[in-house]
N, C-alpha and C positions, 0 to 999 in steps of 0.2 A: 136357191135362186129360181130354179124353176117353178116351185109353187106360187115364189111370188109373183111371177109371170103371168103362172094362170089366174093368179085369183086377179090380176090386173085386167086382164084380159074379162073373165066374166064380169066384172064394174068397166066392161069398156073403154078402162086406162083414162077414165075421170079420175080425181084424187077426193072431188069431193063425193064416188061416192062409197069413197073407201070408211071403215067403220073396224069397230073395236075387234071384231073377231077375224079382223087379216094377222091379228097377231099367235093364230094361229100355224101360222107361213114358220116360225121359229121354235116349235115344237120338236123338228127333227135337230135338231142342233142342241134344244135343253136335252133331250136324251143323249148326245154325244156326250156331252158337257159333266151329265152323271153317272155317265160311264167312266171317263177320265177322271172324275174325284173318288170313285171307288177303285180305280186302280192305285190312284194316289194313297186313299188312306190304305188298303193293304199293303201293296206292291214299294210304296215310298217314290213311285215314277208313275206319272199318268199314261205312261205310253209304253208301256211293260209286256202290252200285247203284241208288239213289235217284235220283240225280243223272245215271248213264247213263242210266238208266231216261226220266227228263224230257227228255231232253237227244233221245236218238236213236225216242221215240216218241211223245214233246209229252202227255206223263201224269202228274201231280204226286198229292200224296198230299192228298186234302182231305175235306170232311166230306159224310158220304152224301147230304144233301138238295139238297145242290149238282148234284151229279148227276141226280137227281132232276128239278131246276128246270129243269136243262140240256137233258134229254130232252124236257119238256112242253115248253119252248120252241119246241124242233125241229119237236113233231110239230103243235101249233095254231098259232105264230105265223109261222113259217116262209112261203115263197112256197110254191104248190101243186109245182113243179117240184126245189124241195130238201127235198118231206117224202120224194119215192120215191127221191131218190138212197140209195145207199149208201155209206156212211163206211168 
């Protein structure tokens, strides 16, 4: 979204004077895209990264304020001895 933005922005947000190689704006997306078919055809799931990901770094995909909670936790309720460790 954002590159579309900019390349909108350098054509000054005319449409006509947008031209064949704005469809370069979709390139980071084809590389997502063939990334998830290669997980596909290995893995049999396109999003198996997910799953190494939790599995070999103990990191799931959840909602921002969870984290959030999770760090004030840390830093008030914590023993004074695991607020200066480092994780």
């Amino acid at each position: 979204m954002a590159l579309a933005v900019e390349y909108l922005q350098q054509k000054r947000f005319r449409v006509d004077a947008v031209r064949l190689n704005a469809l370069a704006v979709l390139l980071p997306l084809c590389g997502f895209g063939v990334y998830l078919l290669i997980n596909q055809a290995i893995y049999d799931s396109p999003f198996q990264f997910l799953v190494s990901y939790k599995n070999h770094f103990g990191r799931h995909l959840s909602l921002p304020f969870e984290g959030f909670f999770s760090s004030w936790d840390g830093v008030f309720l914590s023993s004074p001895t695991k607020r200066f460790t480092i994780w």
